[in-house]
N, C-alpha and C positions, 0 to 999 in steps of 0.2 A: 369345062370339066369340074369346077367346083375351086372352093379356097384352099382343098387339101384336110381339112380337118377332119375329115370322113375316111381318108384313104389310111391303110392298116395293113402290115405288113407281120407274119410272121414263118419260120423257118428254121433250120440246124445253121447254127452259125459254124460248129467245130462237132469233130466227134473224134473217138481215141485210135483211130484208122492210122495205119501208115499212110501218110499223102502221096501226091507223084514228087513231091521234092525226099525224098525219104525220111520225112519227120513225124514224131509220132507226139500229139499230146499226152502226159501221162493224167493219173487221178488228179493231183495237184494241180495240174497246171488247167482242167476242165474246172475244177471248183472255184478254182481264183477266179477264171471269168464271169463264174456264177455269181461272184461276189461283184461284178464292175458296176453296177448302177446306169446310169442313162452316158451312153456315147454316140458319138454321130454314127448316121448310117450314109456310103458317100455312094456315087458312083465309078467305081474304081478305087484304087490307094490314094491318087492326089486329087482328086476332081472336088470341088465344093460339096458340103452338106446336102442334104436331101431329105432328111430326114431325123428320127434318135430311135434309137431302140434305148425301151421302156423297161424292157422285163427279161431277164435271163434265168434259164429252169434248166438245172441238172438232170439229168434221169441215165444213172449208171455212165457210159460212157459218152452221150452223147446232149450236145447243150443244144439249148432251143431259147431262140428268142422270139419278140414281139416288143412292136410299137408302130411309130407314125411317120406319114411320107408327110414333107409341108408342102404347099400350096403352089412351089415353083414350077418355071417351065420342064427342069432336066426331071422331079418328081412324076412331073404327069406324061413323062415318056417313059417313067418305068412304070406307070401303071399300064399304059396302052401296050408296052410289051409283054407285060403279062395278059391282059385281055385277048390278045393273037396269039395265048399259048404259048411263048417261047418261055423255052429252059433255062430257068435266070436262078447263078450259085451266087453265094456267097464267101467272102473270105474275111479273117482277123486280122486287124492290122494294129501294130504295136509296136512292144519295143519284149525281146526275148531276154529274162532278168537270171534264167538258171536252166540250163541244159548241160547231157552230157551223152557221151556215146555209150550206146548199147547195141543189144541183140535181141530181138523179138521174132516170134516162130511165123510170125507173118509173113518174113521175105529172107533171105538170104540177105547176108553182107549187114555193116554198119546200121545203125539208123540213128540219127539223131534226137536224142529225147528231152522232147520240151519239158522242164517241170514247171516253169514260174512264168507267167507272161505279165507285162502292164498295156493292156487293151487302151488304143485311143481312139478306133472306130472299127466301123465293119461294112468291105465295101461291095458292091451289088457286082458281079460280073458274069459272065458268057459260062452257063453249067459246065461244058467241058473246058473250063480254063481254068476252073475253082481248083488250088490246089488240094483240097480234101474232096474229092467227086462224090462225096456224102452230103455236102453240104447245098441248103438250097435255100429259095424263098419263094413264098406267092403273096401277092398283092391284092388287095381287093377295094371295093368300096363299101362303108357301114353304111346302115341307116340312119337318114336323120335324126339327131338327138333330139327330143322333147324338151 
C-alpha cells in the first residue's frame, strides 16, 4: 500500500450541534480548536497515533480539518476502510478547560456548553458512534509528488 506519505485525510472534526451526550460547542470553544496546530489523529481516544491533522478551518459553526495518515499497519486499515465506503466519524479529544450549563432551542432540558477546550488529538471512530453525528472523515490516496 505505499509508506503512507500520499495518504490524506480530511473532514468536520466538531460542529456547534447539540451531540448525543448533550454537549454543545460554543463560538469560543470552535475557534480555540482552530487555533490547535498539528495533533495526533488516533484510532479511537487511546489507540496509538495514526496519523496528525495539519490544518484546522473554521467556517461559522463548523471546523474542518486536514492532514496525513503515516505509513503504519492500523493507518492502512483506515484507508482500506474507507475505500469499502464505510462511515468513518470522527471525535475531539482533550481536556474541557471552561463550560457551563445552559439552554439552547435545539432540545429541551439542560445542555452542557463547552466554551474552551485544550485538544490533544482527534480520533477516527464508527459514524454512528461519533458523539457529534456531524462529524466525519474521508481518506484517500494523493498523487505522487514530483
Amino acid at each position: 500500500m505505499g509508506d503512507g506519505a500520499g495518504w490524506v485525510f480530511e473532514g468536520v472534526a466538531s460542529t456547534g450541534a447539540v451531540d448525543r451526550q448533550r454537549e454543545k460547542m460554543t463560538a469560543g470553544a470552535l475557534g480555540r480548536m482552530g487555533e490547535a496546530g498539528e495533533v495526533e489523529l488516533r484510532v479511537g481516544h487511546r489507540a496509538a497515533k495514526v496519523g496528525v491533522v495539519e490544518e484546522w478551518r473554521v467556517e461559522g459553526e463548523v471546523v474542518r480539518v486536514r492532514g496525513r495518515l503515516d505509513g503504519g499497519d492500523e493507518a492502512a486499515r483506515v484507508l482500506e476502510r474507507a475505500r469499502r465506503g464505510e462511515r468513518l466519524g470522527l471525535s475531539v479529544g482533550g481536556k474541557v478547560t471552561a463550560a457551563r450549563w445552559g439552554w439552547t432551542a435545539e432540545c429541551e432540558g439542560p445542555v452542557r456548553l463547552i466554551e474552551d477546550v485544550e485538544l490533544t488529538h482527534v480520533a477516527v471512530c464508527e459514524r454512528d458512534e461519533a458523539v457529534n453525528p456531524e462529524a466525519w472523515i474521508e481518506v484517500r490516496e494523493t498523487e505522487a509528488e514530483a
